[in-house]
C-alpha positions as CSV (number, residue, x, y, z in Angstrom):
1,X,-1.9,-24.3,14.3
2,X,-4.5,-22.8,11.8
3,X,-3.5,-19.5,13.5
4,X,0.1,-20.0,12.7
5,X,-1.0,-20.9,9.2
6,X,-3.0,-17.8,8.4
7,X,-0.1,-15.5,9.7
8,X,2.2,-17.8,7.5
9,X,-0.4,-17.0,4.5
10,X,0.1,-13.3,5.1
11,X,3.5,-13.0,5.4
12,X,3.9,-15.5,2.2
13,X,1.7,-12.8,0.3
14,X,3.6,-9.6,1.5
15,X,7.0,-11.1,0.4
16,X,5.5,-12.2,-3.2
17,X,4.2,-8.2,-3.3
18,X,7.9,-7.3,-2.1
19,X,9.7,-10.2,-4.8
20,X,7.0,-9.1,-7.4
21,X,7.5,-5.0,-6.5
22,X,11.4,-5.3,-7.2
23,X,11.7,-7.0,-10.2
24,X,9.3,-4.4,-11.9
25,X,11.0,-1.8,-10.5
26,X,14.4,-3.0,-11.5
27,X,13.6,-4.5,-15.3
28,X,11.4,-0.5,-15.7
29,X,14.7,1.9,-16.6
30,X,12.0,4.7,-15.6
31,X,11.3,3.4,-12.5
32,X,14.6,2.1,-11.4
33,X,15.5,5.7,-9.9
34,X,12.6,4.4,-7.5
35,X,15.4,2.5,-5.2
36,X,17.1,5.9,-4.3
37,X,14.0,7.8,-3.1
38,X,14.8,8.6,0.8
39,X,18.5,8.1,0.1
40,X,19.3,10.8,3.1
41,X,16.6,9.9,5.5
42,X,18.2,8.6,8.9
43,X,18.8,5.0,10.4
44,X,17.4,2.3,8.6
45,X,14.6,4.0,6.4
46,X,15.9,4.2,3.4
47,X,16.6,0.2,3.5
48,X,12.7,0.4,4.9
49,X,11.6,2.2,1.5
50,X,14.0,0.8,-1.0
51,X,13.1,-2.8,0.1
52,X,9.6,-3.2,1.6
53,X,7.3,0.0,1.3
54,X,8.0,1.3,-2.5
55,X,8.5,-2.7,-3.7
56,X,4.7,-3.4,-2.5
57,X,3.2,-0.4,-3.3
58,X,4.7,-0.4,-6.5
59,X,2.8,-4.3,-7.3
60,X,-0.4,-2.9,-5.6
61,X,-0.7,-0.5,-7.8
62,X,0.0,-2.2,-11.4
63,X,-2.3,-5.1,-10.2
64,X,-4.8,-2.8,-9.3
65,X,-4.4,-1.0,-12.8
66,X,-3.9,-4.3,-14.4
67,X,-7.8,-5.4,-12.6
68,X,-9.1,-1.9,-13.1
69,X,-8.3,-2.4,-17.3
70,X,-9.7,-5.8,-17.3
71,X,-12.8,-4.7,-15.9
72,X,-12.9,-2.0,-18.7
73,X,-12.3,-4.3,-21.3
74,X,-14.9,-7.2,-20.2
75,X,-17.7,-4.2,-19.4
76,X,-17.4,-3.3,-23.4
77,X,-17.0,-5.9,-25.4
């Protein structure tokens, strides 16, 4: 059971980045384009992109940038 816990932790945490990923990238007019990238790639990748891979490396990213400034502004004040 623990194993089947820790798998149910990481899946639980890659479909908050995908939930999380889409509503910034949907409520951002400048990034809303983001959905059509790979619009004439073949077979089921442009689902793939449009829902899981540009969703989560969109919210990456800004909580990356969100930690990075944090640091910045803790390390000078």
């Amino acid at each position: 059971m623990p194993k089947v816990l820790k798998a149910l932790g990481f899946i639980g945490m890659i479909a908050m980045l995908m939930v999380g990923g889409g509503i910034l990238m949907h409520n951002l007019p400048f990034l809303h384009g983001l959905a059509n990238v790979g619009r004439e790639l073949p077979s089921i990748l442009p689902q793939f992109m449009e829902y899981f891979s540009i969703p989560i490396a969109f919210a990456v990213t800004t909580g990356a940038s969100l930690v990075l400034f944090k640091n910045l502004v803790n390390k000078y004040n």
